[in-house]
N, C-alpha and C positions, 0 to 999 in steps of 0.2 A: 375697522382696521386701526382706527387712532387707539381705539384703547391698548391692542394687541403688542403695535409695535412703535418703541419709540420715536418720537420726534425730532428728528436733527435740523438744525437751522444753523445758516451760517452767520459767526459773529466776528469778532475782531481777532480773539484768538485761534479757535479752530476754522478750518475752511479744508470740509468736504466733495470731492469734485460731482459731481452727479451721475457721472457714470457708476463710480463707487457706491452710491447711496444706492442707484436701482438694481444692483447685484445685491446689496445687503438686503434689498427688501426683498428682491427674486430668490435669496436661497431660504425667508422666513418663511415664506409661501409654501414653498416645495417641501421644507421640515414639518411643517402646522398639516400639510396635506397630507404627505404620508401616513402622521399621526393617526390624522382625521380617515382616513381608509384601516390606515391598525385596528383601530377600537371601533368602529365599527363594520366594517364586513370583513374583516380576522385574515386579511391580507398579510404576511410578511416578507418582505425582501430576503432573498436566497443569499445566505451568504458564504462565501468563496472560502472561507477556510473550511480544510480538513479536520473531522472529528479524529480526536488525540481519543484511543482509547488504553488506558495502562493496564498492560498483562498483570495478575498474580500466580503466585504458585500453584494454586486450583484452578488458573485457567489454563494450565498445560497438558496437554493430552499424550499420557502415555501408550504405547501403541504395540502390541505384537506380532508375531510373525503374520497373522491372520490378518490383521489387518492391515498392514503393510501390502500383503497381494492383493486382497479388493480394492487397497489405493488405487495401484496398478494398475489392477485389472478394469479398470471400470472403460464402459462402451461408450462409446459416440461423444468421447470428450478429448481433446488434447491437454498434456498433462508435463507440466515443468515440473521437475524433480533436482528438490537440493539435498544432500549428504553434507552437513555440515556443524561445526561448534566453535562456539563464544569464545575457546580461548584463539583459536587459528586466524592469522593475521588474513588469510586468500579468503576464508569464509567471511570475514567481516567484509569484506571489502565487495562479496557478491553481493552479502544481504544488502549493502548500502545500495548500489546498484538495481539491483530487483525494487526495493523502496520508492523508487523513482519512475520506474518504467509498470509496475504494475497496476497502478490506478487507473492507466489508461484501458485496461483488460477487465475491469471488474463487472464487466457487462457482456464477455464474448466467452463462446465455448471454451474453457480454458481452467482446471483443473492445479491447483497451485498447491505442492506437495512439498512442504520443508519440514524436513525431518532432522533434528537435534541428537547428537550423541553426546551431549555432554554429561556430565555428574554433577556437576556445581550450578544448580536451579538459579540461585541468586545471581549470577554472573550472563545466565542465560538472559534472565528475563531484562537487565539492563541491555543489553544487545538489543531485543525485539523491541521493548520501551523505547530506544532510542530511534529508532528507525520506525515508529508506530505501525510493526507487523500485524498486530492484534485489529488492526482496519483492513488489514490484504486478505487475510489467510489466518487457517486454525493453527496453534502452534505446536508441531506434536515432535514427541521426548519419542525415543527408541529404547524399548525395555532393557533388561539384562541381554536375554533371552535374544533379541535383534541383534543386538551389536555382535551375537557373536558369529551371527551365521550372514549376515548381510550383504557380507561379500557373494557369496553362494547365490541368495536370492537375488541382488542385481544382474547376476549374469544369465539368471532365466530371463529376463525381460530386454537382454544382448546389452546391457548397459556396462560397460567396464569401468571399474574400478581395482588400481591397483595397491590399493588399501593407504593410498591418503587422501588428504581431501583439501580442499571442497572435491565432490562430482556433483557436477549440475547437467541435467540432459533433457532435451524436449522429445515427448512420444505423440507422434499423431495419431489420428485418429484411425489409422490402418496397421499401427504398433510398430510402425516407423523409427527409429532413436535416432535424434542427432544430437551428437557431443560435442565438445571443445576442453580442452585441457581447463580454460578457465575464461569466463567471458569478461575480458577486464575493458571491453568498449560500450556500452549503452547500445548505440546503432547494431552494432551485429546481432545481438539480442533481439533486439524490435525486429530485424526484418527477418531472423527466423521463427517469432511466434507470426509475425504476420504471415510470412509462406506456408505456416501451418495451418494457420485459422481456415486461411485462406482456398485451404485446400477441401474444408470440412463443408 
């Protein structure tokens, strides 16, 4: 230990109190230890931040009519659905929203469907980069072909929209829709995916 960790003594000028000294030596310990666990039995402490993954333009998933209803359609999942784009002030302010609340979902029956109608990629992928979507959920673009019938096929699935946006709606797992014009509280959000989950 004397070689490892310096020697403090007290002199005329410095004067160390010893309580001080035995934390100094107590957190050398505990750094030298965990080392000492690193490198040898390949232990690493978890750490709490979130992995930042940045979208590019090939990571955007264009999508057609076809596959927009197996979105849908899919069994034994509950399934949040956004209608939305990068330039629209209400849409940014879901996606920020969702950002927040959806990590805590990244483990439960729950099906996260945003779908982008924009034209301008670059503009897009700043939005999802900013709000690191590319860790929630796949990022998928709405073809030509979507955007023009999409009105049409939300209303098979009873979702309304009346051709602005954001529409954001959750579908249970009995194809249930519950909408809101725009969920701009956190809380109301949480306790209808949880009354959904919760249902499954």
């Amino acid at each position: 230990m004397m070689g490892v960790f310096p020697v403090l003594r007290y002199n005329k000028t410095v004067r160390i109190k010893p309580i001080i000294y035995i934390l100094f030596v107590l957190f050398c310990c505990l750094y030298a230890y965990s080392n000492y666990l690193s490198k040898n039995f390949n232990i690493k402490f978890k750490s709490t931040k979130t992995e930042i993954i940045n979208l590019e333009q090939n990571d955007l998933i264009t999508i057609s009519q076809n596959k927009f209803k197996s979105l849908l359609s899919e069994k034994n999942k509950t399934k949040l659905v956004l209608i939305y784009a990068a330039w629209c002030r209400f849409c940014r302010d879901e996606i920020a929203i969702l950002s927040n609340i959806l990590p805590n979902y990244h483990d439960k029956n729950l099906s996260v469907v945003l779908i982008s109608l924009d034209n301008d990629k670059k503009t897009l992928l700043n939005l999802l980069n900013k709000y690191n979507i590319g860790n929630l959920t796949k990022p998928y673009l709405a073809d030509s072909t979507l955007k023009e019938v999409i009105y049409f096929l939300l209303g098979n699935y009873k979702i309304k929209y009346s051709g602005t946006i954001p529409v954001l709606a959750v579908i249970d797992t009995d194809g249930n829709v519950y909408q809101g014009q725009r969920y701009k509280n956190p809380d109301t959000l949480n306790k209808l995916l949880q009354l959904t989950l919760n249902q499954t």
